[in-house]
C-alpha positions as CSV (number, residue, x, y, z in Angstrom):
1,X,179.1,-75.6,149.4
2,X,180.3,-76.9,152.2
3,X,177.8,-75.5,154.4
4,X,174.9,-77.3,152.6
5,X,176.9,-80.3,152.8
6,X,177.2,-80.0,156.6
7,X,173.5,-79.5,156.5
8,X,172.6,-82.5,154.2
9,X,174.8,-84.8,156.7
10,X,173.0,-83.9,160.3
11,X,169.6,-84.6,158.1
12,X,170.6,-87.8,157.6
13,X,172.1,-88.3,161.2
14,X,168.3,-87.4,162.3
15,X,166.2,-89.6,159.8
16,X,168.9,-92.3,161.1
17,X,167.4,-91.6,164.5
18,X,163.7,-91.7,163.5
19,X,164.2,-95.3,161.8
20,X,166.3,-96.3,164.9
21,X,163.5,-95.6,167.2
22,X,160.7,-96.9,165.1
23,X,163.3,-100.2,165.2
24,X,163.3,-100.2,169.4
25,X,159.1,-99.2,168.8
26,X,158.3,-102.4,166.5
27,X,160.7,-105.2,169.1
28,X,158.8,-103.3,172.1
29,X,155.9,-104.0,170.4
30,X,155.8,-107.6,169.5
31,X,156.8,-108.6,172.8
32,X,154.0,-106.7,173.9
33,X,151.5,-108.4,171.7
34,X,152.3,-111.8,172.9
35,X,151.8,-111.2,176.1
36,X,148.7,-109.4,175.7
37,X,147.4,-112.3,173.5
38,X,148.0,-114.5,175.6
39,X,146.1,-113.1,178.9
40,X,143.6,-111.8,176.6
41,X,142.7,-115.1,176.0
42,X,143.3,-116.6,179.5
43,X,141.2,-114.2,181.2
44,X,138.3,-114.3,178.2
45,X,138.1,-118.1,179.1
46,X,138.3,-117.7,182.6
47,X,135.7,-115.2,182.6
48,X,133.6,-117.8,181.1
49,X,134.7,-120.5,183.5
50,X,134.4,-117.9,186.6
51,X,131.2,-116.3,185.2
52,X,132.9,-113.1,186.1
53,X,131.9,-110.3,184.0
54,X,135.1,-108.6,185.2
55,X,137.2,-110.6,183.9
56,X,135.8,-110.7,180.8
57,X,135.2,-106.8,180.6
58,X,139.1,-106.8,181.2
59,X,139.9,-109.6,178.3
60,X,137.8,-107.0,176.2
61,X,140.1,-104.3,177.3
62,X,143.1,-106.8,176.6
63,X,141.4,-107.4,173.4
64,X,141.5,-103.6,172.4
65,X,145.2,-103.8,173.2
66,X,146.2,-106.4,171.8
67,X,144.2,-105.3,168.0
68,X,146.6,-101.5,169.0
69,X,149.3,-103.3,169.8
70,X,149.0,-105.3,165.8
71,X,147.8,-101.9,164.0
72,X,150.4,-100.2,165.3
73,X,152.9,-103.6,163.9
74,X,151.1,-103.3,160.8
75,X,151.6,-99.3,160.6
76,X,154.8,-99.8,160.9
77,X,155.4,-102.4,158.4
78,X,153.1,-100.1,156.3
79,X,155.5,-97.1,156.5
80,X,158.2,-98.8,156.0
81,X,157.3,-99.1,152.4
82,X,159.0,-97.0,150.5
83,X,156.6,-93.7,148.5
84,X,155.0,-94.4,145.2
85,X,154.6,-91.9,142.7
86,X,151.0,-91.8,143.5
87,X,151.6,-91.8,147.3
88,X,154.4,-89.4,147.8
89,X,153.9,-89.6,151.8
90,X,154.8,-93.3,151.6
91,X,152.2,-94.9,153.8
92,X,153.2,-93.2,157.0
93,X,149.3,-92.0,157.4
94,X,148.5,-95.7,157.7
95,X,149.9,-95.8,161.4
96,X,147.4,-92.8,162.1
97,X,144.2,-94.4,160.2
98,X,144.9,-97.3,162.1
99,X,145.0,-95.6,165.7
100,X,141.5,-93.8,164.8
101,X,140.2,-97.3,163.7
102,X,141.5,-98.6,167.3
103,X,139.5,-95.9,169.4
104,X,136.4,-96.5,167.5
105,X,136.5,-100.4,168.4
106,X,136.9,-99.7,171.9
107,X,133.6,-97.5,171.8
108,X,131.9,-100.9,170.9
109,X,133.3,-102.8,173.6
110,X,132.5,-100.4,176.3
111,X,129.1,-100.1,175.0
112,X,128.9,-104.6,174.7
113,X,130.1,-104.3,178.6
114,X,127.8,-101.3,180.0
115,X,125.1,-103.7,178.2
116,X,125.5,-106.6,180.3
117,X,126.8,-105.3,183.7
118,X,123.0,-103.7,183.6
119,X,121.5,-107.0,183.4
120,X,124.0,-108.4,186.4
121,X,123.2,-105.0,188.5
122,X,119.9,-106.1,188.9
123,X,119.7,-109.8,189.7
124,X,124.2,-110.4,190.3
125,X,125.0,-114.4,189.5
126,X,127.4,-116.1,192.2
127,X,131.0,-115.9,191.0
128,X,133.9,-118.0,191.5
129,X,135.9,-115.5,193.4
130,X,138.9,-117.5,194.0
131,X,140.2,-118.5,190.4
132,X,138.7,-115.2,189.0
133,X,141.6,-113.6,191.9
134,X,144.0,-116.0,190.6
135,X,143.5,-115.4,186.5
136,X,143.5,-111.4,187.1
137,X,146.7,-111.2,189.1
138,X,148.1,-113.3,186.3
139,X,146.8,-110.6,184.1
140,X,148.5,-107.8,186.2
141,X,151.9,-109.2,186.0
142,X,151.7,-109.4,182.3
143,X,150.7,-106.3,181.6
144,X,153.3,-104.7,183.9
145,X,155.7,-106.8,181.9
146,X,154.6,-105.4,178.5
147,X,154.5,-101.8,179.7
148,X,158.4,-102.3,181.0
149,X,159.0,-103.8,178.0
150,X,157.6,-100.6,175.4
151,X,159.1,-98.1,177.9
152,X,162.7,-99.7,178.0
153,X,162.1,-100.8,174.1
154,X,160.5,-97.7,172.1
155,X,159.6,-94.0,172.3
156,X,156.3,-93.7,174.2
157,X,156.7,-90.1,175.3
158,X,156.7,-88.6,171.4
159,X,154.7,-91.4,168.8
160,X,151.2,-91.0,169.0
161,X,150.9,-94.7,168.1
162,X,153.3,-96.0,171.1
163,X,151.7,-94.0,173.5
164,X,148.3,-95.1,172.8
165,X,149.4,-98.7,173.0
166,X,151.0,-98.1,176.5
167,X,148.4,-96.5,177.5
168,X,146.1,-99.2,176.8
169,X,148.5,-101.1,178.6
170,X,148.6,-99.0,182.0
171,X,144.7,-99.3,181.5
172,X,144.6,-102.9,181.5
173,X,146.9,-103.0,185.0
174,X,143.8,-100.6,186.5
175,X,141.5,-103.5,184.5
176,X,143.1,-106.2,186.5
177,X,143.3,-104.6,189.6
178,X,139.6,-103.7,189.7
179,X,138.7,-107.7,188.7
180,X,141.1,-108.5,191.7
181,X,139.8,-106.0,194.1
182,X,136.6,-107.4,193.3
183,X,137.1,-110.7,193.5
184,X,138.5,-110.4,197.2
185,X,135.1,-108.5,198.0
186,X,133.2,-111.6,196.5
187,X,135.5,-114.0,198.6
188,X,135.5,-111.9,201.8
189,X,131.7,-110.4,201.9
190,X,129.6,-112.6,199.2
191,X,128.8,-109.2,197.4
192,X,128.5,-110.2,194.0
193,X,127.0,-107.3,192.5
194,X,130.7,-106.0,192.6
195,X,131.3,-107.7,189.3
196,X,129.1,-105.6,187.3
197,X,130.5,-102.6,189.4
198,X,134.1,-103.2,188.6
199,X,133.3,-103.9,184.8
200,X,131.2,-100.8,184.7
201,X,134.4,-98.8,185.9
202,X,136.7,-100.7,183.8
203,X,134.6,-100.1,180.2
204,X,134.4,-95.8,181.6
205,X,138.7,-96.5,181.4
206,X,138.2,-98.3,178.1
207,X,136.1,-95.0,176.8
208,X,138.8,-92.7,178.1
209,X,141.6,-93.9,176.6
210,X,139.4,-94.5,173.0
211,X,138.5,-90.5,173.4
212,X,142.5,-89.8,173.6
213,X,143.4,-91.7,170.4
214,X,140.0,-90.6,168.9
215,X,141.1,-87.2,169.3
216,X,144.5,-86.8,168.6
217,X,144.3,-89.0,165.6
218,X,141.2,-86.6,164.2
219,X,143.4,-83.8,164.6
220,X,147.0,-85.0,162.5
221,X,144.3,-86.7,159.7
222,X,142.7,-82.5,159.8
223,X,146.2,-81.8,159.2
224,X,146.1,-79.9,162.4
225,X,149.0,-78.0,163.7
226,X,151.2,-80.4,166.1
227,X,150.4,-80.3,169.6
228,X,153.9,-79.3,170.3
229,X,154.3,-76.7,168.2
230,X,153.1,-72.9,168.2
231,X,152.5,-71.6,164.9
232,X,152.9,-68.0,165.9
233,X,156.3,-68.5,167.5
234,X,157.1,-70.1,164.0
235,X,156.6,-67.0,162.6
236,X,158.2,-64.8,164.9
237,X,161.6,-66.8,164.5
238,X,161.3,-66.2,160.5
239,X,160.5,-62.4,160.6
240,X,163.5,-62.1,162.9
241,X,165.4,-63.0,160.1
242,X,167.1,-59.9,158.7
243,X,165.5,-59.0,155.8
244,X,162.8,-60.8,156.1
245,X,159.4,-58.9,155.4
246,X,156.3,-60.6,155.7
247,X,155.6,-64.5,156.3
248,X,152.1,-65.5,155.2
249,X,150.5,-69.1,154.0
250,X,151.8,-70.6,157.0
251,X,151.2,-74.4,157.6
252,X,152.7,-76.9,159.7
253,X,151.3,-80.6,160.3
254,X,152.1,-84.6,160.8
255,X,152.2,-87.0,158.8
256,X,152.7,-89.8,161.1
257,X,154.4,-89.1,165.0
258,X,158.1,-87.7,164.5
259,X,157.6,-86.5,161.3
260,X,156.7,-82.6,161.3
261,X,155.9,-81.0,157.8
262,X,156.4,-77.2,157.1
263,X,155.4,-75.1,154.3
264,X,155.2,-71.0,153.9
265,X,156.0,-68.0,151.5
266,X,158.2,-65.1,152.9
267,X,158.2,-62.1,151.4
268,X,162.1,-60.4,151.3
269,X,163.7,-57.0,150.5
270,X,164.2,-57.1,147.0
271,X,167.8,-56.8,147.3
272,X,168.8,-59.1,149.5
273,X,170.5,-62.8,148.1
274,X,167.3,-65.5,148.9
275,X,169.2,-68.3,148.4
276,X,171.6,-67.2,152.0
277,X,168.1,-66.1,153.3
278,X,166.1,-69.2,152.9
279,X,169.2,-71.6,154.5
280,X,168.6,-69.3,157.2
281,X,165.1,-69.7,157.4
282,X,166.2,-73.8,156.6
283,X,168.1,-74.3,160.3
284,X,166.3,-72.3,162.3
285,X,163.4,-74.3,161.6
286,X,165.2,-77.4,161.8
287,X,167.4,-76.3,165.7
288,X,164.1,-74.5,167.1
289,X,161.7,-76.5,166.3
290,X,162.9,-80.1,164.9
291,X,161.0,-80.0,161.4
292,X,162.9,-81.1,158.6
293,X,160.6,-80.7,155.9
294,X,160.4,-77.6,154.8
295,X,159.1,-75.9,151.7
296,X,159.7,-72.4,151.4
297,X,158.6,-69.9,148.7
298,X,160.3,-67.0,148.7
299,X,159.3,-63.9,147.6
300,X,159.9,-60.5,146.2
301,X,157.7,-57.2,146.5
302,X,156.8,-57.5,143.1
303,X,155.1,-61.1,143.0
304,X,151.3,-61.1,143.3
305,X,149.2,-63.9,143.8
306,X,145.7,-64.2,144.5
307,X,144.4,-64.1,148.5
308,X,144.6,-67.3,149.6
309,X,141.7,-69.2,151.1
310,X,143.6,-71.6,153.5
């Protein structure tokens, strides 16, 4: 008894820790949004001012950060909600939905700017090379600021949702950089077809990092196995355990970043006490490989079930 009590308290120490970082995640990210709103908007209406197609390409990119930076506010308000009894996940999936939603946006954008730097390759307007320098160093500073600020604040190396928004973030800096680059070109040499050029190279960044979240946000909705994790050493660990025949319907997957799901049957000698087995089974799961929910059917030689498709 007091073993499973032990076990109950550190599972509560470690959901303590999930909702703790989530807490650092959502103050990271508002700060984040404002700044982002803000130069989003700057350098959307200096674009215009400017006529710098840069600038604007980069207040798209902004744009796409800034709608991350809100889904991944509202995913986290989402999930914070606690499960219904037709929602027994809560509405953790939510955060995921709305990253996959995010990298299909930016498609559009890239697409709106490839669109219009073609026009501009082929007859380039004059630009105002000055303020457009001015507006995207502006830009720079901020974003460096709001990347600091989701590093120092939240978890970006392990939540899907985090990292795409930094990301995005570390995207813009090259975004600004490029419309600053070319805006001393325009000043210095008069060559304005590197407007188009820059924004052509900015909306290929915009598509890299909307493949990322596209992808990895496809794979935890086809309840794919996590990145992290290798199924087969899963199993290896629980036929280790003595006693401990056969391990088949295996399944691990994500429900949101942080939160791993586990389910199996294991097949045991048909002497052997299942209950002392399957605590086993219980920790090493949770010390190797940091999944916490865990369903675990366990078996004798004499059950028979149908072959399972999945």
């Amino acid at each position: 008894m007091g073993h499973q009590h032990g076990h109950e308290h550190s599972h509560h120490g470690h959901h303590h820790h999930f909702e703790e970082t989530r807490e650092g995640n959502k103050k990271g990210l508002i700060i984040a949004l404002f700044i982002t709103t803000g130069i989003m908007l700057v350098e959307f209406f200096g674009g215009l001012i400017t006529n710098s197609l840069a600038l604007l390409s980069d207040s798209g990119h902004m744009l796409s950060d800034a709608s991350s930076l809100f889904l991944s506010l509202v995913a986290i308000w989402f999930a914070a909600r606690p499960p219904s009894a037709n929602k027994t996940y809560g509405f953790y999936r939510f955060e995921i939905l709305a990253a996959l939603f995010n990298g299909a946006t930016l498609f559009v954008i890239a697409g709106f700017i490839v669109w219009e730097a073609y026009d501009r390759l082929i007859n380039p307007p004059t630009v105002a090379s000055g303020s457009m320098i001015l507006i995207a160093s502006v830009g720079l500073v901020a974003n460096v600021v709001s990347a600091w600020t989701l590093m120092r604040k939240g978890d970006v190396k392990n939540n899907v949702n985090l990292r795409s928004s930094y990301l995005h973030v570390i995207g813009d800096a090259l975004g600004s950089i490029g419309a600053i680059i070319a805006g001393i070109v325009m000043l210095v040499f008069s060559w304005y077809i590197a407007d188009p050029i820059i924004s052509v190279l900015v909306a290929l960044l915009i598509l890299k990092s909307a493949w990322g979240v596209i992808k990895s946000s496809v794979h935890i909705l086809m309840e794919g196995t996590p990145i992290t994790i290798d199924q087969n050493k899963v199993k290896t660990v629980l036929l280790e355990i003595e006693g401990v025949k056969d391990v088949h319907d295996l399944h691990i997957w994500t429900i949101t970043s942080g939160l791993d799901t586990l389910t199996c049957h294991m097949v045991i000698e048909d002497d052997l006490d299942s209950q002392k087995i399957l605590q086993l089974a219980i920790n090493k799961i949770n010390s190797e490989f940091k999944i916490e929910h865990t369903t675990i059917q366990i078996e004798h030689s004499s059950i028979d079930h149908s072959d399972l498709k999945i």
